[in-house]
TORKOL-4160 file (C-alpha; in steps of 0.2 Angstrom, whole numbers, padded with zeros to 4 digits, m for minus):
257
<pt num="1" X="0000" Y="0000" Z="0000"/>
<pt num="2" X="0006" Y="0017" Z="m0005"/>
<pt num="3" X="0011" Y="0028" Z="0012"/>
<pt num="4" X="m0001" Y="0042" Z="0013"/>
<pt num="5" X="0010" Y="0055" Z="0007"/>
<pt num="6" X="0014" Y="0047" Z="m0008"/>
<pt num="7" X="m0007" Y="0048" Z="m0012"/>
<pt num="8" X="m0008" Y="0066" Z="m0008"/>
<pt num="9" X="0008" Y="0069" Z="m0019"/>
<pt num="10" X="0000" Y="0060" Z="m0032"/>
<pt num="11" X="m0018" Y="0068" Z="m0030"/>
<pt num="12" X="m0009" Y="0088" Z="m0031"/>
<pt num="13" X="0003" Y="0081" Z="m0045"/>
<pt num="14" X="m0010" Y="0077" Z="m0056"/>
<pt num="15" X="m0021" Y="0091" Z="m0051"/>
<pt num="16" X="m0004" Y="0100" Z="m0056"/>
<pt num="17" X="m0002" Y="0092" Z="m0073"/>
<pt num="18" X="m0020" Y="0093" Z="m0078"/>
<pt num="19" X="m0025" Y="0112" Z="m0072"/>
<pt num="20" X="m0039" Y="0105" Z="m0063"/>
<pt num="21" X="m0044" Y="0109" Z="m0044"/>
<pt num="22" X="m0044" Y="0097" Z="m0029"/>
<pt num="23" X="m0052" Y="0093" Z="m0011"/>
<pt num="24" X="m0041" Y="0100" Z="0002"/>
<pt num="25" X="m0029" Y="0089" Z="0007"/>
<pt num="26" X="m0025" Y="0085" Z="0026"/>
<pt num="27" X="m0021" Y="0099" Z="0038"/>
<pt num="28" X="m0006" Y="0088" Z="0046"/>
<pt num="29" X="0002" Y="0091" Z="0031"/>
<pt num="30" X="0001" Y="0110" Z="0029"/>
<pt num="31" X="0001" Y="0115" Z="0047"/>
<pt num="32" X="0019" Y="0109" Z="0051"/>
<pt num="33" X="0031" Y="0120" Z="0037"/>
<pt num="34" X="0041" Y="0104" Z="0040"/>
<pt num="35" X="0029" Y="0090" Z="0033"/>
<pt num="36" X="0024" Y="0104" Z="0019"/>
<pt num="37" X="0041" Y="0105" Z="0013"/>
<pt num="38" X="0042" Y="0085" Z="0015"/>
<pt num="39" X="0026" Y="0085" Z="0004"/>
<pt num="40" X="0032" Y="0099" Z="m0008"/>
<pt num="41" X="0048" Y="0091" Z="m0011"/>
<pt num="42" X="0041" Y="0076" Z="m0017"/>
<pt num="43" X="0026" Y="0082" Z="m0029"/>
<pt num="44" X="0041" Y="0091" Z="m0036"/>
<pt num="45" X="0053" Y="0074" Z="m0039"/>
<pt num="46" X="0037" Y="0068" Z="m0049"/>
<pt num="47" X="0036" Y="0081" Z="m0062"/>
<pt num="48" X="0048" Y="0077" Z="m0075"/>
<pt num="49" X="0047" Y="0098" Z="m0085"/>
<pt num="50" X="0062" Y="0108" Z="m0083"/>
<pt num="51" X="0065" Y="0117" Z="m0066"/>
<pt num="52" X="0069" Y="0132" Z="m0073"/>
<pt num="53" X="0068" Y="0144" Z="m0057"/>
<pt num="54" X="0066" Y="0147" Z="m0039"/>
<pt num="55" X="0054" Y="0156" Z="m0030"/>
<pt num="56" X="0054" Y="0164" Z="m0010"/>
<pt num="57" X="0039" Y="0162" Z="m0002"/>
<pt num="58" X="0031" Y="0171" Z="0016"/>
<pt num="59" X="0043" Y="0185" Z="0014"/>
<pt num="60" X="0033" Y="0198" Z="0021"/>
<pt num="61" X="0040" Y="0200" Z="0039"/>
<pt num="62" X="0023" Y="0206" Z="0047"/>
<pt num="63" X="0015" Y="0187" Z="0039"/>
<pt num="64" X="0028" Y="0176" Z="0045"/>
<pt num="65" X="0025" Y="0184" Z="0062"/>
<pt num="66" X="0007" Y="0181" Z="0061"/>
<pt num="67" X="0010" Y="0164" Z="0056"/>
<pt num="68" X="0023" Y="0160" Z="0068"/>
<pt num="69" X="0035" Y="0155" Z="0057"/>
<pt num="70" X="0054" Y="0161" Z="0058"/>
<pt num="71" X="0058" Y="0162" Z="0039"/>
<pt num="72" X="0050" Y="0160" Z="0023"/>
<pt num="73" X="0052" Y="0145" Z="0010"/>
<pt num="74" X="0057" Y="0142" Z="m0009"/>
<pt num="75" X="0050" Y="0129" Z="m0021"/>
<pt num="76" X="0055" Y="0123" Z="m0039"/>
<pt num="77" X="0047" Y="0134" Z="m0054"/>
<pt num="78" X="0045" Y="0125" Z="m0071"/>
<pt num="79" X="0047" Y="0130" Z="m0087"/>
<pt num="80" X="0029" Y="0128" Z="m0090"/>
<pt num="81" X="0023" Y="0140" Z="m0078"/>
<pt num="82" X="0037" Y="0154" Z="m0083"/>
<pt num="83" X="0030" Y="0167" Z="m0098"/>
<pt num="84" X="0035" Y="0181" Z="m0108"/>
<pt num="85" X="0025" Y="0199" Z="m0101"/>
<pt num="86" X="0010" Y="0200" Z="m0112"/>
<pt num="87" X="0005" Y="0183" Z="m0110"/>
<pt num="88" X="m0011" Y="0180" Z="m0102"/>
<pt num="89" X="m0016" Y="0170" Z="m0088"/>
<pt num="90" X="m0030" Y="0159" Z="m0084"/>
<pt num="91" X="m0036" Y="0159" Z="m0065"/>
<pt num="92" X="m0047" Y="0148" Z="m0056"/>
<pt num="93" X="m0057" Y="0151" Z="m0041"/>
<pt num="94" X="m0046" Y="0145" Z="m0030"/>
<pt num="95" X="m0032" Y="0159" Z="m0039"/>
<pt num="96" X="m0027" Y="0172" Z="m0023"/>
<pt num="97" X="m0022" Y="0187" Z="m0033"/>
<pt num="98" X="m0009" Y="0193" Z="m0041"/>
<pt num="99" X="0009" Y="0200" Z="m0036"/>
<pt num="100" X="0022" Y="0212" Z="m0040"/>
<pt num="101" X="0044" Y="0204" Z="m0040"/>
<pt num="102" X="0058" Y="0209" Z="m0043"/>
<pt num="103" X="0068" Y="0193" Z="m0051"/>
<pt num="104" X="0088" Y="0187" Z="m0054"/>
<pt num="105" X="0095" Y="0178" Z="m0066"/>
<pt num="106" X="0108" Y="0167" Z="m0058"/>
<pt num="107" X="0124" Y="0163" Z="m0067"/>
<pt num="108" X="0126" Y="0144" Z="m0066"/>
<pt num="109" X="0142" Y="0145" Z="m0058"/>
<pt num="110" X="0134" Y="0149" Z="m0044"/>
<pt num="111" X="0135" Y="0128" Z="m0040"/>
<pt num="112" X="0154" Y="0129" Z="m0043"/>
<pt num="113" X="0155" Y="0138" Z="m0028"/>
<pt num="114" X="0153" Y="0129" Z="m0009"/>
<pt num="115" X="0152" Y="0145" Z="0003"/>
<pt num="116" X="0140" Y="0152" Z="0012"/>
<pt num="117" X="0130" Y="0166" Z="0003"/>
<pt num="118" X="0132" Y="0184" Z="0009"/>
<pt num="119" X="0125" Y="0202" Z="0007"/>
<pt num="120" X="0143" Y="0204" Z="0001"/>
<pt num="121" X="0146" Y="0190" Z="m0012"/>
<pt num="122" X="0128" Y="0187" Z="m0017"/>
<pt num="123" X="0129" Y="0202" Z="m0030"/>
<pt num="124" X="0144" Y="0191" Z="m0040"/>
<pt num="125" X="0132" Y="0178" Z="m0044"/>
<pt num="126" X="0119" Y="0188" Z="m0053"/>
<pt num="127" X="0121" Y="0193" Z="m0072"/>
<pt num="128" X="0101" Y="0199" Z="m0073"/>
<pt num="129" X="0088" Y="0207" Z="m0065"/>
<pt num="130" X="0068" Y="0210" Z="m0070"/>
<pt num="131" X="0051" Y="0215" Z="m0063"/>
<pt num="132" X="0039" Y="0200" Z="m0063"/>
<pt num="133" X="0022" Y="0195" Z="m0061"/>
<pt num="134" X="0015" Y="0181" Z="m0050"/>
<pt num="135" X="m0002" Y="0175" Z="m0050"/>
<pt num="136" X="m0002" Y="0163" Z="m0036"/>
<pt num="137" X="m0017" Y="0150" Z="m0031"/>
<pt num="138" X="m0020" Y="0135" Z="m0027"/>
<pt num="139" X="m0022" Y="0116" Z="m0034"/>
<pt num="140" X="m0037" Y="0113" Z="m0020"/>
<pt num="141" X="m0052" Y="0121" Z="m0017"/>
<pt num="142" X="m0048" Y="0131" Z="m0005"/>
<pt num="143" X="m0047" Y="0150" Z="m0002"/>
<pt num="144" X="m0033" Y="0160" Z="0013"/>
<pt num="145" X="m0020" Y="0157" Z="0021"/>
<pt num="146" X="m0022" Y="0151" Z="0040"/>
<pt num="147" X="m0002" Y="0142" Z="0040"/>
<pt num="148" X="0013" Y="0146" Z="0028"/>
<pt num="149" X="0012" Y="0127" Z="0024"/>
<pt num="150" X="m0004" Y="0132" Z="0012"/>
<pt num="151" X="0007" Y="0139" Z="0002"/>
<pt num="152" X="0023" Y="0128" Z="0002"/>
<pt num="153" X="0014" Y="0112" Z="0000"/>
<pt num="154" X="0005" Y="0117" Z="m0014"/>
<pt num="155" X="0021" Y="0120" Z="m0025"/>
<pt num="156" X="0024" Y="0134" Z="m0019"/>
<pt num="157" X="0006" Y="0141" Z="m0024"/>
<pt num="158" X="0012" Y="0147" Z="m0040"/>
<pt num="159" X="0001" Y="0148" Z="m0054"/>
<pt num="160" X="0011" Y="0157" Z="m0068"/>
<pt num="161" X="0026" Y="0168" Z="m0067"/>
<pt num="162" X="0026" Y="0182" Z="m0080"/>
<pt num="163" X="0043" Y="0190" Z="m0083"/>
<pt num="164" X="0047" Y="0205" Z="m0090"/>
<pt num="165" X="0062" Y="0213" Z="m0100"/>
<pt num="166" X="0079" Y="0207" Z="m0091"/>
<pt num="167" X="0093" Y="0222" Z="m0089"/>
<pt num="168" X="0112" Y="0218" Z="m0085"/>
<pt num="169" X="0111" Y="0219" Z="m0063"/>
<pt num="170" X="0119" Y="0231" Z="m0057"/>
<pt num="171" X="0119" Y="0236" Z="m0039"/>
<pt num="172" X="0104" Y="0247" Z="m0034"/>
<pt num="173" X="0098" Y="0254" Z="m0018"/>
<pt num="174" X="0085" Y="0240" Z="m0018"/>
<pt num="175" X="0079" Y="0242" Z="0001"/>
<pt num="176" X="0067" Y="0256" Z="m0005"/>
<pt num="177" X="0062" Y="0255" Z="m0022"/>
<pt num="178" X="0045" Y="0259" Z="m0026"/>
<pt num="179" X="0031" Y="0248" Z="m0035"/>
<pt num="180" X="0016" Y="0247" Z="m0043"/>
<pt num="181" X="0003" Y="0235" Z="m0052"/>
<pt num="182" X="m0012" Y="0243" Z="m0061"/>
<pt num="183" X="m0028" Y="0236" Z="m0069"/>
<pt num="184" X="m0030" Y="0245" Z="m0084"/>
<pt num="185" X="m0049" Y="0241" Z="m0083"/>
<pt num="186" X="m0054" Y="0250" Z="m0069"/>
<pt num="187" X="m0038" Y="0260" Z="m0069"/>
<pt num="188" X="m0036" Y="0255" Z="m0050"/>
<pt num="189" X="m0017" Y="0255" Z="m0045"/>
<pt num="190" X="m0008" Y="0247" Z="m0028"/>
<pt num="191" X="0007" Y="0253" Z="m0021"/>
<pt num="192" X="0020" Y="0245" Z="m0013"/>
<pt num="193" X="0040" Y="0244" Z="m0010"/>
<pt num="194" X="0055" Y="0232" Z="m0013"/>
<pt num="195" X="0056" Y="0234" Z="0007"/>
<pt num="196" X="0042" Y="0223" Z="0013"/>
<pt num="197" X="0051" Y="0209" Z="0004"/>
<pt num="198" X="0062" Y="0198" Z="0017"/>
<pt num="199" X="0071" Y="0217" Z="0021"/>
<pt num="200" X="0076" Y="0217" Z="0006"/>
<pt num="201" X="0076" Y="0206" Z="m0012"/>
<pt num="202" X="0097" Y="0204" Z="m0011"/>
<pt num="203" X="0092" Y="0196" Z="0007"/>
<pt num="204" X="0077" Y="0186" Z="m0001"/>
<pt num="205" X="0088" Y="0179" Z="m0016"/>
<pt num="206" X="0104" Y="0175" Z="m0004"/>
<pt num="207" X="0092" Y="0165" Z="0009"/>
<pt num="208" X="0084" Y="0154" Z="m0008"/>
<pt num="209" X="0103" Y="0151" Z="m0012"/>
<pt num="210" X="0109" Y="0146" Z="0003"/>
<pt num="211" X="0092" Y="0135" Z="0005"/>
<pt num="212" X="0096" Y="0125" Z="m0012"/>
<pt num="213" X="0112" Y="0123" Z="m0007"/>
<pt num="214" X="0109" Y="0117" Z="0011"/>
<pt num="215" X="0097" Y="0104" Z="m0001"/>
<pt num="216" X="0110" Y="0100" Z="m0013"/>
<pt num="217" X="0098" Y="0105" Z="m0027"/>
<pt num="218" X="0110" Y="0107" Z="m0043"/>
<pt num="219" X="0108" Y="0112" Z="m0062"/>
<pt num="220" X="0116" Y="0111" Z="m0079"/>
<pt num="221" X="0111" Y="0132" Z="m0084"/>
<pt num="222" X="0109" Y="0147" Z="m0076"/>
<pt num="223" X="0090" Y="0149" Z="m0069"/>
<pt num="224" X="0080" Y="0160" Z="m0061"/>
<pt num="225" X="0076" Y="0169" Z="m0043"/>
<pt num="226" X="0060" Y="0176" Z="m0038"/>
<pt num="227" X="0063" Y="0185" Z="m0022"/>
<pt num="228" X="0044" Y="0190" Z="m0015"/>
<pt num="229" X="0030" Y="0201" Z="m0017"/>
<pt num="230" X="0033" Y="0221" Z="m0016"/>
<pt num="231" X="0015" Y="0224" Z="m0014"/>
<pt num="232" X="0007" Y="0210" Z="m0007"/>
<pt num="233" X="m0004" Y="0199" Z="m0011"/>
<pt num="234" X="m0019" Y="0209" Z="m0021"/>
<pt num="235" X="m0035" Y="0198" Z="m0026"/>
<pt num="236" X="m0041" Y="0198" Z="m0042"/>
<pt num="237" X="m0058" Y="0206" Z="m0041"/>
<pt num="238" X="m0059" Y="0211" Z="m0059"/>
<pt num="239" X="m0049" Y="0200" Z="m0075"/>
<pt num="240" X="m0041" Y="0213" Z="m0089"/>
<pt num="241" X="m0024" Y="0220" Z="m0090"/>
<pt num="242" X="m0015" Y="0221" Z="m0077"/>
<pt num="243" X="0003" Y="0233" Z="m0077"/>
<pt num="244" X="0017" Y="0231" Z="m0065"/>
<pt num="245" X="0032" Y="0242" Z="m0062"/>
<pt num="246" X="0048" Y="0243" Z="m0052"/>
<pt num="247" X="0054" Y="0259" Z="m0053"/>
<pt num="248" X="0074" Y="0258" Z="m0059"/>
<pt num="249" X="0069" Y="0239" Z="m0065"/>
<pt num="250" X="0056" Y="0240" Z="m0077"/>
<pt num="251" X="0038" Y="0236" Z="m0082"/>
<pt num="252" X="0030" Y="0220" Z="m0086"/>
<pt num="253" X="0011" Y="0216" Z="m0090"/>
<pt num="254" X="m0001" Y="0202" Z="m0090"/>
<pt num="255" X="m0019" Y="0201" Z="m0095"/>
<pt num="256" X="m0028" Y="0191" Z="m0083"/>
<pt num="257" X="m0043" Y="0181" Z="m0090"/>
């Protein structure tokens, strides 16, 4: 007899592969950010797409405090759920809203090298940065978050990421860069700032590094880091097009239907 994890892994997987919603799956498994990790890490050795990426997680200081958790979490991105900005996104009603990063592209070398990550060294690792769009929601039918393990078991809770023009990095003051998403619709617009993420997106990206390597995770190309929402979590109360901005990063888009 398959173990019980092993069913729920299958049951999210599939639900995964197939775009299609599930029952809730046990609350043992999401209210310990340990047994959601367990769980995440598995649903992600069964799908056999390219991890392309990384995404942070719970990086809004304020939520991990309401949750009780001490830090955030990463999980794999595919190259599936990454798109060009412009691209639309279907949502479901289990689909939480939409956010606002800033994202790296990391050098593959970065797995050559067997230190600790730093605020100091994590710059050398980077040779792109990009504002990004997540729409992030779930594969249950399930709305909120009452444990950060929602989110971290259910791969991550990402629905698509949409990425927009990549510029050479160079080192910004990134603790207080201001943000924006727009509905073009209804012309409503939320504000935010790069220092809600983690303290800061540097800090977000050097604590997913130092995570993957802690797990031994490896890849053959350089891939991506998504470093947390600027701006929250903002539900998706009408579809249209949706523009997002970072100023001294760039703008990407995404019509939500």
């Amino acid at each position: 007899m398959k173990k019980e994890i092993e069913k729920i892994a299958d049951k999210l997987v599939n639900a995964y592969k197939k775009n299609k919603l599930i029952n809730p799956i046990p609350t043992k498994y999401i209210k310990n950010i340990k047994n959601a990790t367990s769980l995440r890490k598995l649903c992600e050795s069964k799908i056999k797409t390219k991890v392309v990426g990384f995404k942070a997680g719970g990086t809004a200081l304020p939520v991990l405090k309401k949750l009780k958790e001490k830090e955030p979490f990463y999980s794999a991105i595919f190259k599936n759920n990454v798109l060009k900005s412009g691209k639309s996104v279907k949502i479901n009603p289990s689909t939480l809203g939409i956010e606002v990063e800033v994202g790296y592209v990391i050098n593959k070398k970065f797995f050559d090298n067997r230190g600790m990550v730093t605020m100091k060294n994590v710059s050398k690792f980077i040779s792109h940065m990009m504002p990004c769009i997540e729409v992030v929601g779930y594969r249950q039918k399930k709305k909120g978050i009452k444990f950060l393990g929602d989110l971290a078991s259910d791969f991550g809770a990402n629905i698509k990421f949409v990425v927009g023009s990549k510029k050479k990095f160079k080192r910004l003051n990134i603790d207080n860069l201001k943000c924006s998403i727009k509905n073009v619709k209804t012309g409503d617009v939320i504000y935010g700032n790069t220092n809600t993420v983690y303290i800061n997106p540097l800090n977000s990206l050097r604590f997913v590094l130092n995570k993957m390597r802690k797990d031994k995770v490896k890849l053959n190309s350089n891939f991506f880091v998504f470093t947390g929402s600027a701006v929250g979590v903002v539900p998706l109360n009408n579809k249209g097009m949706y523009i997002a901005k970072i100023d001294k990063i760039g703008t990407v888009k995404s019509a939500i239907r």
